[in-house]
VOTOR-732004 format. One record per residue: x, y, z of N, C-alpha, C in turn. Coordinates in steps of 0.001 Angstrom, whole numbers, plus 500000, padded with zeros to 6 digits. Layout:
! VOTOR-732004
XYZXYZXYZ...
END
This chain:
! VOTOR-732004
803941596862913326804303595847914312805695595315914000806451595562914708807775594415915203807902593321914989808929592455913546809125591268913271809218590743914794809444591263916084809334590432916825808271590163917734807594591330917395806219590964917850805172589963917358805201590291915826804961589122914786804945587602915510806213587736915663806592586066915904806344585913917108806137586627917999805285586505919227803870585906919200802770586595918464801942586574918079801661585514917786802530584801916523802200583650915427802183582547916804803674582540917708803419581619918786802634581416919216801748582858919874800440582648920656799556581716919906799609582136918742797935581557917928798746580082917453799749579450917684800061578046917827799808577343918889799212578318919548799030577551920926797579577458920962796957576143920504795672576356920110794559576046921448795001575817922640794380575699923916794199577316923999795212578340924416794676579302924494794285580581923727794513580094922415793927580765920956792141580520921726791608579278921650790911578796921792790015579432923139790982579431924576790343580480925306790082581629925249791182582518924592790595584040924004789478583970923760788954583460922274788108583354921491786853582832922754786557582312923616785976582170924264785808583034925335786799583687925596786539584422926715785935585666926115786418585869924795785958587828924458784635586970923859784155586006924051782420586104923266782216586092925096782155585704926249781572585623927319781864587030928007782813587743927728783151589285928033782083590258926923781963589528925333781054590481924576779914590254925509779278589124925320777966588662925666777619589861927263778602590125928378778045590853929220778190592690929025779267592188928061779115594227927776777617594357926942776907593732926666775349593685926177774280593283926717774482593395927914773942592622929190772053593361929184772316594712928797771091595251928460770329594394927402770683594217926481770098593757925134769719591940925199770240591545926089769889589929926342769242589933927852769052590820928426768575590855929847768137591966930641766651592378930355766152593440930397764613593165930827764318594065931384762904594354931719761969595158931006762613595563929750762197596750928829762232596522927865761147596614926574761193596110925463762766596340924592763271595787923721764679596047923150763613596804921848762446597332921225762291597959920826760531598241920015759715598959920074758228598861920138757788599816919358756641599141918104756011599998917030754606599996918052754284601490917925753035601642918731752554602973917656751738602886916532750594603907915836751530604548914929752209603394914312753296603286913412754747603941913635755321604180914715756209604852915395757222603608916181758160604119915629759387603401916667759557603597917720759994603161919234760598603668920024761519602250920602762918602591921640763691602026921692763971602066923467762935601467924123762907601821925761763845601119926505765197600298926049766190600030926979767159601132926423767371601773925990767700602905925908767281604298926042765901604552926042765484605635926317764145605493927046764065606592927893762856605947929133761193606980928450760103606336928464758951607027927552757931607198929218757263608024928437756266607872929529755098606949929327754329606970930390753023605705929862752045606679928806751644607828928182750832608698928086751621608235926926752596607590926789753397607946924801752299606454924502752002605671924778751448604457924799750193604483925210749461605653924857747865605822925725747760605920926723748274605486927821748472605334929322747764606721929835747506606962931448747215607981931754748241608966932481749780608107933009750293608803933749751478609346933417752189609877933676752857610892933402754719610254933305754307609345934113756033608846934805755981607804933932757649607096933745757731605821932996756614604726932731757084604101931632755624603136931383756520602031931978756041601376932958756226599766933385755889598513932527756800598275931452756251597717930615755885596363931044756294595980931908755892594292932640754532594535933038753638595539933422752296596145934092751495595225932729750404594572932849750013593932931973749121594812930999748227596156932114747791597072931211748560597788930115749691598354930435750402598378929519750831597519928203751494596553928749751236595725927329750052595420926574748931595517926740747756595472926362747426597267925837747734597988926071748243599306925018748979599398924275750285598447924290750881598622923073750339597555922376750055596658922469749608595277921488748305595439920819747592596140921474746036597176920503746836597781919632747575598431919318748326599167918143749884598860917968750282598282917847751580597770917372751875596279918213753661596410918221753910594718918850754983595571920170755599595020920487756758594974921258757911593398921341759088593656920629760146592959920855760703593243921701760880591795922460761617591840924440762777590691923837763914591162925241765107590413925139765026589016925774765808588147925103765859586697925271765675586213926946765872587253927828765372587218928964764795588742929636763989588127930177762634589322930398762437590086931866764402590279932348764152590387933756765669591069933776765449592024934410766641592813934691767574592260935630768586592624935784769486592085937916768781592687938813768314593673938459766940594403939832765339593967940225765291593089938944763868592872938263762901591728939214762397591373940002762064590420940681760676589871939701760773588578939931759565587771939392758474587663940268757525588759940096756130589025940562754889587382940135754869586905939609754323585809938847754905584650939556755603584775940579755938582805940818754872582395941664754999581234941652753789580705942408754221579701943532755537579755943850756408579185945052757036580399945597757526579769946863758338580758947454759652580705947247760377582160947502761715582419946945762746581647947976764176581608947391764364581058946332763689580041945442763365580490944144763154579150943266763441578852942398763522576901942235764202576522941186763978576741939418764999576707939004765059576760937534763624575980936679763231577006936001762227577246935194762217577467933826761140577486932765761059578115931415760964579813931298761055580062932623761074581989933009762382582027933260762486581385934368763926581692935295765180580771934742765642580357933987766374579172933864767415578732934616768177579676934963769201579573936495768126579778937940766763579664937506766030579472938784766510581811939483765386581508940317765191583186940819766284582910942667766696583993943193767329584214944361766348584746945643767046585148946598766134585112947933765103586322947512765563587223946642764207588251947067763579588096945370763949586867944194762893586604943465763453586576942067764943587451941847765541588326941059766066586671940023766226587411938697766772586372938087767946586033938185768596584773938215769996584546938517770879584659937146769885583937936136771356584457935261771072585549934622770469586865934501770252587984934445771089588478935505771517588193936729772757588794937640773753588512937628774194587273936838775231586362935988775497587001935460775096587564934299775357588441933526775786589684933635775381590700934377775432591900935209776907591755936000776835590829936824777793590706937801779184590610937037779380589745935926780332589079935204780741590546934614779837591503934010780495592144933331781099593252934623780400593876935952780655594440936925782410593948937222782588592529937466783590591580937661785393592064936763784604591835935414785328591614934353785997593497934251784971594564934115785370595517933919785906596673935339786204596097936618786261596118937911787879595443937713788387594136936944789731594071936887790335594123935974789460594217934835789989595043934005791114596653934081790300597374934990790649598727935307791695598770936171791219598362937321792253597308938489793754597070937665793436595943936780794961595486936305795679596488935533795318597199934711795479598453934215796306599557934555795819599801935869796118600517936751797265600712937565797484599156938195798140598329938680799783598627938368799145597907936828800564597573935410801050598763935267800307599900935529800947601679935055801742601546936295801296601860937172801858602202938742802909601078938893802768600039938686804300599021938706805164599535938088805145599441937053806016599732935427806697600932935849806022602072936489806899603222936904807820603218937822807410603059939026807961602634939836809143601725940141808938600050939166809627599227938695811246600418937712810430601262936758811450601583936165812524602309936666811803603241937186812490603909938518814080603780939280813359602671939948814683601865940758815197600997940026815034600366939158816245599756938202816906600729937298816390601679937197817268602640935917818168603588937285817946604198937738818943604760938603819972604000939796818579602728940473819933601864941407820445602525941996821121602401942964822135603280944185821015603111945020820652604190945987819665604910947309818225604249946645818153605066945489816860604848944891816244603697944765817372602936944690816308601350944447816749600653946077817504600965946855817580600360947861816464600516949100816231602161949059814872602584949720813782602272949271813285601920947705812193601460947081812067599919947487813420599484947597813232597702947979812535597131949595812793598206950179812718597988952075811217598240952108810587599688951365809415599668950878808636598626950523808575598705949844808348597324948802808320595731949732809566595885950367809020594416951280808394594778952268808198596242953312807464596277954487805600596163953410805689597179952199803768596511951847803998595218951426804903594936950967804807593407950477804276592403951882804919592659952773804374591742953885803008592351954742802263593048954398801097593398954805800086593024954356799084592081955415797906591170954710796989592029953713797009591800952394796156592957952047794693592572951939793869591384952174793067590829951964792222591987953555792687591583955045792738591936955819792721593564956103793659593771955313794455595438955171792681595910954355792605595224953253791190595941952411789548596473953219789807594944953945788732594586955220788588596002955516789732596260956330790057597435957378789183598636956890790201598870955795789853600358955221788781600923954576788182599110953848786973598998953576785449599892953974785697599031955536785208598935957011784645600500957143785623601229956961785745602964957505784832604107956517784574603373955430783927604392954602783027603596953996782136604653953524780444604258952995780961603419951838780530602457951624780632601318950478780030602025948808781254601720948101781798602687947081782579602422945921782077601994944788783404601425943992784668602040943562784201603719943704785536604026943603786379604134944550786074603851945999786639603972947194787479602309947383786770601500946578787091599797946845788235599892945934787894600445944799788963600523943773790296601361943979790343602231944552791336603007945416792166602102946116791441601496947360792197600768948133792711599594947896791918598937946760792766597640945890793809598012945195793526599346944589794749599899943969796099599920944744795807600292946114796934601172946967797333599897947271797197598537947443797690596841947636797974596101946488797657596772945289798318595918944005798869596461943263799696597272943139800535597586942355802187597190942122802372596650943754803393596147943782803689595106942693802865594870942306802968592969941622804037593274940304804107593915939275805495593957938509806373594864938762806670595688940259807576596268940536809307595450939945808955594363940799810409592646940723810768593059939805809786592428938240809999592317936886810474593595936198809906594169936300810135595602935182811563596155936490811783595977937535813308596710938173814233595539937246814148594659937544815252593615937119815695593906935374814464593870934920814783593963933359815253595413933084815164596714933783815616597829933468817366597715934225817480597275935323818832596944935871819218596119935076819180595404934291820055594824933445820330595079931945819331596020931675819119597021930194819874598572930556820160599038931857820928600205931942822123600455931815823139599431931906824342599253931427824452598709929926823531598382928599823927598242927421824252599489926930824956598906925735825675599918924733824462601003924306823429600743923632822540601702923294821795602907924229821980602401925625821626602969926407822674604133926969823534603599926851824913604515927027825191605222925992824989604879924804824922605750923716823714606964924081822587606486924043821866607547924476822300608242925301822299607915926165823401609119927204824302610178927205825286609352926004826487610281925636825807611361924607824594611451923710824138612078923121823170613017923913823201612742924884822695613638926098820873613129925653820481612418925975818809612637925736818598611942926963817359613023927211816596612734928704815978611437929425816452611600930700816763610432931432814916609568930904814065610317931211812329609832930799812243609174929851812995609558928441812990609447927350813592607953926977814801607599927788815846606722927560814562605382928058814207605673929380813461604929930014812287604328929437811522605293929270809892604817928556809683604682926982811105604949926409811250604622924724811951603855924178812908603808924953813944602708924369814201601593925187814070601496926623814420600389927444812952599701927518812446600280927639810815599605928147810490599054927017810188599553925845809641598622924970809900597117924800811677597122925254812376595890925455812511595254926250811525595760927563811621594882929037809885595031929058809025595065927861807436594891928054807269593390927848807835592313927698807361591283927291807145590204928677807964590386929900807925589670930810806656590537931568806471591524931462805195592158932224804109591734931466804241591849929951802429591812929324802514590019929527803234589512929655802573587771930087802249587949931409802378588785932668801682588848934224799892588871933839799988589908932847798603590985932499797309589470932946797397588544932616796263587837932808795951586945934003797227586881935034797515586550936061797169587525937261796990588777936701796763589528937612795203590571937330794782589966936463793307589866936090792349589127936813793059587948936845792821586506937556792587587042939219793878587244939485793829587430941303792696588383941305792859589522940937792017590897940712789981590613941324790256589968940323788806589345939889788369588012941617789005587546941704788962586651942545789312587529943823789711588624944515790139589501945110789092590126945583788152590555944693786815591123944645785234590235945046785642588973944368784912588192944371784247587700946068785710587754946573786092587440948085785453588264948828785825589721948340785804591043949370783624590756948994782817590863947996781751590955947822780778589694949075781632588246948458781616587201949791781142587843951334782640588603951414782123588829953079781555590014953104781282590645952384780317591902952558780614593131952846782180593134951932783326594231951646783581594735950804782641594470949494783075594590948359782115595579947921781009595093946750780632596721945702779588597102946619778520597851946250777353598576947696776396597004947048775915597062948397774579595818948100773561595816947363773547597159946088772782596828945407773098596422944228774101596081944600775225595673942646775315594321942390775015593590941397774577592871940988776381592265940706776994591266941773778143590317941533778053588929941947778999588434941838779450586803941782779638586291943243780359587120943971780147586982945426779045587499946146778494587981945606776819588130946356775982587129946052776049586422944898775514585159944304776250584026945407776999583801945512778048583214946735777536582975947808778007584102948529777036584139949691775322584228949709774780584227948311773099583622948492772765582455948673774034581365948064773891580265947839774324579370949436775355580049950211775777579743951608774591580536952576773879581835952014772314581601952789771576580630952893771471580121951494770662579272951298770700577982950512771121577421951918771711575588951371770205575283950693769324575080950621768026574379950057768357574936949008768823575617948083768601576295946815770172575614946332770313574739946157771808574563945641772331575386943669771084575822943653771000576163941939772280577526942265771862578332943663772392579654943637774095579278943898774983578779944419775701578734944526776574577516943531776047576832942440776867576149941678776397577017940453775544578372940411775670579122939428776740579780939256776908580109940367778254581476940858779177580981940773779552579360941676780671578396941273781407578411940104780524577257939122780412577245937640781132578606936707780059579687936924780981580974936294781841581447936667782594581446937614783634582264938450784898581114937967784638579639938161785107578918937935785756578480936410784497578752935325785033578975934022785889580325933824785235581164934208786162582306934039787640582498934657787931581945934987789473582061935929790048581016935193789517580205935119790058578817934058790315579386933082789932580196931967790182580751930661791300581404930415791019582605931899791998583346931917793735582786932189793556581992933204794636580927933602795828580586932046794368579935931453794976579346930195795436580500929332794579581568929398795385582545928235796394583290928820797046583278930150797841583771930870799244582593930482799140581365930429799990580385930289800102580322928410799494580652927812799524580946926211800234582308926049799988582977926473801098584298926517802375584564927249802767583587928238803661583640929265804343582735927663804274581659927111804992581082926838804993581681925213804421582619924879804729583244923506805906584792923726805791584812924865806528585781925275807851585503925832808303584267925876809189583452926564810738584116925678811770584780926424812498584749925476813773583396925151813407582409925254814278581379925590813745580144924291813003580927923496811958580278922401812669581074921393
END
């Protein structure tokens, strides 16, 4: 690492608001990449006639458990549990209900409120809410994750592009650039959405093809003003390739105003999706997100649990990110 990365770094972690959100956000990002293991319908792991088995990971039949039939054992089926508990135990996860899992056992009608089963209370067809909290968040999280990723490649090139050559090249990339720049893309997504079978890699495509513009600005400006230094011209006169000059020696030195966007455009990303799921544009309807929680809760005003669940998390989560976006914007600052 780079004494100046170093001291980048040390800044960040002086900044103890968003030291503080990291650390919070990667335990609420761990917590859903394990979304199986805290929220499941399937034992997290069962001694049955002194034998291990591990059924949120691997699917058994009922016949491995005495059973008579042939296909998966339903371990919620009460006969079942009463086969494994005659000969061994079964350990279940801290919640006992998948995002698909509906609560067969209530004794009100759906939606219902928060319980010692349900604790975010169950949704219109029964399902646990924060078991889809969970699900959704990580769906959410790893949806702009990829998104921003993506994004940041396809900018960064592009961006480098027309600031390292300038002339035609960046003047035709700029006219570009403002005719998608002024195209509703919220609207534009709707559209294209609209036309094909509901699809995450098809959603992810077309979010792609509307966000990439976002550090074109940054990474042209900082390469147009890094193409006329001495080192760069040195490279030149030593003849080494135009790719080379670009993605090794200029970029490393114009990455610092882009990696402070990275959490700003996580942020929109995420909230982008959130929207498109809202109106019923976003992942296929059987995917367990934050804007489907949304719009359960604007189904259903009597249930206020469903929509200040979705609130609440969508709401912490953008807040975090916010803050660790403003903790890195200002460790990255070169004016510090």
């Amino acid at each position: 690492m780079s004494p100046m990365m170093r001291e980048r770094l040390q800044r960040f972690k002086q900044n103890k608001l968003g030291l503080g959100c990291l650390i919070i956000f990667s335990i609420i990002f761990g917590l859903s990449l394990g979304a199986e293991l805290i929220a499941n319908d399937k034992p997290l792991l069962v001694k049955y006639e002194q034998n291990f088995y591990v059924p949120v990971f691997k699917s058994y039949p009922e016949t491995t458990f005495g059973g008579v039939f042939e296909t998966e054992a339903d371990y919620k089926d009460p006969a079942v549990q009463q086969l494994i508990q005659a000969k061994g135990w079964a350990l279940w996860p801290v919640i006992g209900y998948s995002f698909q899992t509906p609560n067969l056992d209530l004794a009100v009608p759906v939606p219902s409120a928060p319980t010692t089963q349900n604790w975010l209370g169950t949704d219109d067809q029964g399902r646990d809410v924060l078991a889809r909290i969970l699900y959704g968040l990580r769906v959410s999280l790893l949806f702009g994750f990829a998104l921003t990723l993506a994004s940041a490649v396809l900018g960064i090139v592009v961006g480098a592009i027309q600031g390292y050559y300038g002339g035609w090249v960046d003047l035709i990339g700029q006219r570009i650039l403002e005719v998608w720049g002024g195209l509703p893309m919220l609207f534009m997504v709707m559209i294209l959405v609209s036309m094909f079978t509901p699809s995450v890699y098809w959603l992810f495509a077309i979010m792609l093809l509307f966000g990439w513009p976002t550090l074109v600005g940054l990474v042209r400006a900082e390469f147009l003003r890094a193409r006329n230094l001495d080192y760069v011209r040195a490279a030149r006169s030593l003849g080494v390739y135009d790719h080379t000059i670009m993605f090794r020696h200029i970029l490393p030195n114009a990455m610092s105003s882009s990696l402070s966007q990275l959490p700003f455009m996580l942020t929109a990303n995420i909230t982008a999706l959130t929207a498109l799921d809202f109106l019923g544009y976003g992942l296929p309807p059987d995917a367990a997100s934050l804007g489907e929680l949304l719009l359960q809760g604007k189904n259903n005003l009597n249930a206020p649990w469903l929509a200040l669940s979705g609130f609440f998390t969508l709401a912490i989560v953008l807040s975090l990110l916010i803050y660790i976006g403003e903790a890195t914007r200002d460790a990255f600052d070169p004016r510090r």
